[in-house]
Residue, then its C-alpha position, 0 to 999 in steps of 0.5 A: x890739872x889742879x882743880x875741877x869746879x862746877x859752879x854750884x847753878x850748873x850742879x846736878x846737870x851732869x856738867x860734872x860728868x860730862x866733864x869727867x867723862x871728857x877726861x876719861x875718854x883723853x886717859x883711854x886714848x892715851x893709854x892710862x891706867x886710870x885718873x887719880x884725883x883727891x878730894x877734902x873729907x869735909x866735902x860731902x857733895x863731892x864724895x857723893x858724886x865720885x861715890x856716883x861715879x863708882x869711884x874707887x877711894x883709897x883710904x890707905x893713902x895720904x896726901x903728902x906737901x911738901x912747901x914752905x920752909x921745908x920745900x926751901x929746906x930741901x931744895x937747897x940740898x939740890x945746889 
């Protein structure tokens, strides 16, 4: 999954939650360590909520892309 919205007129009525809730339940039943997701540092509401939600941020790590022409570059290598 790439993104998870909740239109801004259906925030703060636990649409969000019952969302990651649903999510939680399929990583339990599948035996999931956890769910990792990401989220921009620009995002204040967003944060607040996974902050709710007593997520755990893990500060040390960085999200990595590799696109463009580095990812053309590297594929190449594959031929």
């Amino acid at each position: 999954m790439e993104d998870l919205f909740v239109r801004p007129h259906f925030r703060r009525k636990n649409v969000g939650r019952a969302l990651f809730a649903h999510i939680a339940a399929i990583a339990q039943k599948d035996g999931c360590f956890g769910v990792m997701f990401t989220v921009m540092e620009w995002n204040g509401s967003a944060i607040e909520f996974y902050q709710e939600l007593s997520a755990t941020f893990l500060n040390d790590w960085k999200v990595v892309c590799l696109k463009g022409n580095a990812l053309e570059a590297i594929a190449k290598e594959a031929k």
